[in-house]
N, C-alpha and C positions, 0 to 999 in steps of 0.2 A: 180503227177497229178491224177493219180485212187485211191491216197488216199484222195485228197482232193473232187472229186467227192460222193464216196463212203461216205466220211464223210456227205456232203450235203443232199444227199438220204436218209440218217438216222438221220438226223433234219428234213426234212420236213416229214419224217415216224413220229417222234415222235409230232411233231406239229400239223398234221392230227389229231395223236391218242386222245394228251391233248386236243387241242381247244374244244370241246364240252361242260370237264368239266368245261370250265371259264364260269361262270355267265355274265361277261360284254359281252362275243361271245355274248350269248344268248339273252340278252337285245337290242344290237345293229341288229341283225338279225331278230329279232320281235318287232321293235318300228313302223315300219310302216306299221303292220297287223292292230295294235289296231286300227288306225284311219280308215280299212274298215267294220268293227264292227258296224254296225249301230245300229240296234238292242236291243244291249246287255242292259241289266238292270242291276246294278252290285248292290243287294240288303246289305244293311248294318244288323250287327251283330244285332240291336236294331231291324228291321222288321224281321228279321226270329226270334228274340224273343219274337216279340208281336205275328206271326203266330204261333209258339208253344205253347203257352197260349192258342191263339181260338182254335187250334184243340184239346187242352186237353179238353177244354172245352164243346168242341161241340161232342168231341168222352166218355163224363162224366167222365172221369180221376178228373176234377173240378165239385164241387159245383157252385151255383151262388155267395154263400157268397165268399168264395175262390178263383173266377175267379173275382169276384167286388176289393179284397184285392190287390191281382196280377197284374192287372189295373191301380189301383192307383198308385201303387210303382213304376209301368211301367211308368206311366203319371209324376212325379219327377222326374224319373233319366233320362228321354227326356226331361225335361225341362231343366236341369243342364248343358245333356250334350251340344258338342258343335260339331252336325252334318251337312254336306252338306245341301243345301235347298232342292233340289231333293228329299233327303231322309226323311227329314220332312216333306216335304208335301204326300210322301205315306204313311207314318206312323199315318199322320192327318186324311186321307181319311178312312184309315184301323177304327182309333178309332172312325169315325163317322160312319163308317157302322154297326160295332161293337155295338154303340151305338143305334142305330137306329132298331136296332135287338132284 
């Protein structure tokens, strides 16, 4: 009987120890934080690439011919791809300020 106790104590030691590393713990433990996130903006890979274009830009790392080129190629491969709406519409707002500038 104090071996199979003893046994017990040293599964849930080691269950304690692992749980953390499992991914699914993790998941399951924070799926209902995100929904108190109100806030959050979760900007996509294309808007902090059009932001590092204007700051090159605006910090002279670009020319205008070079930040016009940049632009363009920016403006196809958002047109191609196949983003959230969310995301395109910050990205549309960015290019018209941009533009407007």
């Amino acid at each position: 009987m104090l071996n199979l106790i003893g046994l017990l104590i040293i599964i849930i030691m080691v269950v304690i120890v692992l749980l953390p590393f499992n991914d699914k713990f993790w998941t399951y433990i924070n799926k209902d934080k995100k929904r108190e996130i109100t806030n959050f903006i979760d900007y996509s890979d294309y808007e902090l690439d059009l932001n590092s274009i204007i700051t090159d830009y605006q910090s002279g790392v670009l020319d205008k011919n070079e930040f016009n080129k940049q632009l363009n190629s920016f403006q196809k491969i958002i047109n191609k791809s196949s983003i959230d709406k969310n995301a395109r519409l910050r990205i549309e707002q960015l290019l018209e300020n941009v533009n407007s500038n």
